[in-house]
C-alpha positions in Angstrom: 11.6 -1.9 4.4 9.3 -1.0 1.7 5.9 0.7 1.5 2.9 1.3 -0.7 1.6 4.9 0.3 -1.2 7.2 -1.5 1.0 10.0 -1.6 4.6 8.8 -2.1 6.2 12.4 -1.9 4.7 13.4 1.5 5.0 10.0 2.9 8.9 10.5 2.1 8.8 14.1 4.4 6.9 12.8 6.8 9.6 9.8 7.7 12.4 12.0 6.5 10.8 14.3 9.3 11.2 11.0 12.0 14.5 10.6 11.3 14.3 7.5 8.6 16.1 7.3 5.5 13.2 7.1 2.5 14.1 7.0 -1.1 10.8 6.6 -4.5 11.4 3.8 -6.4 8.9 3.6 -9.6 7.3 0.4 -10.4 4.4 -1.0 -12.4 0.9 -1.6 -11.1 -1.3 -3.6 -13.2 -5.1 -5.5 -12.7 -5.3 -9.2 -13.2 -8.5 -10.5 -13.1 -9.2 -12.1 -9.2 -9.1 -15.6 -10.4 -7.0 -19.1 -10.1 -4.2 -18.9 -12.4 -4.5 -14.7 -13.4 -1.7 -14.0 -12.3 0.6 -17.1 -13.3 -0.3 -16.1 -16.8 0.8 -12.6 -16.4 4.3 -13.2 -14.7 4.6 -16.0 -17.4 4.5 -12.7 -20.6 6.9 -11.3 -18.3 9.2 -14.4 -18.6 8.9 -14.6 -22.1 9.5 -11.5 -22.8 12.9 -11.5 -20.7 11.8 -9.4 -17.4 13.2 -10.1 -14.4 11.1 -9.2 -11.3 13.3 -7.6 -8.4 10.3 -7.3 -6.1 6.5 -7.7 -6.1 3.1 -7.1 -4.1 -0.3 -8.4 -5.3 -3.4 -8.4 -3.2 -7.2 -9.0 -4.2 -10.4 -6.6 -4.3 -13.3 -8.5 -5.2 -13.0 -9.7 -8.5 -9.9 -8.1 -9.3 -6.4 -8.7 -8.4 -3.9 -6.0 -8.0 -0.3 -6.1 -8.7 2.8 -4.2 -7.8 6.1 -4.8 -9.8 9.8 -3.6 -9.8 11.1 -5.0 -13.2 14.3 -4.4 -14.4 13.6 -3.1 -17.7 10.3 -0.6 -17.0 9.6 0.7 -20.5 9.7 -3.2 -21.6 8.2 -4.1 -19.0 5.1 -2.0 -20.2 5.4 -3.0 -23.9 5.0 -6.6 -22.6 1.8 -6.0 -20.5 0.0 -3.7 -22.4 0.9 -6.2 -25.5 -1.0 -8.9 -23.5 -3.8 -6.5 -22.7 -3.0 -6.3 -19.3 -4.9 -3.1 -17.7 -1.7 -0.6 -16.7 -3.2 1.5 -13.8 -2.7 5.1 -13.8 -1.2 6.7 -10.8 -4.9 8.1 -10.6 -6.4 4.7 -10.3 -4.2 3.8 -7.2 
């Protein structure tokens, strides 16, 4: 099982606390823009530029897309996106 939570350290007490095994994982989140073929293009840098996706989560807010990632390389993972002016979201912007 894996969850998206606003704050990942207390939602790790609080199921720790109910008995359930919890562990943080860091990933990348990143804004596409909320239209046909955004997010092809993006997963398509990350191809080329050798990143393999272990898991993913996207989901829409008006005109923007958000997406979730677990790649296997994170710090070229970043280089890659930010290369392609994708917009890299802050831990303060989720």
């Amino acid at each position: 099982l894996r969850m998206i939570v606003s704050d990942p350290h207390k939602g790790r007490v609080v199921l720790k606390e109910a008995g359930i095994t919890a562990m943080l994982t860091d990933v990348i989140a990143f804004r596409v823009a909320h239209a046909t073929g955004s997010l092809s293009k993006a997963m398509h840098q990350l191809v080329e530029g050798e990143i393999n996706i272990e898991y993913m989560y996207a989901f829409a807010q008006a005109d923007q897309a958000h997406v979730v990632i677990k790649p296997n390389d994170m710090s070229q993972c970043l280089k890659v996106l930010e290369a392609h002016h994708c917009h890299v979201l802050a831990k303060e912007e989720l």
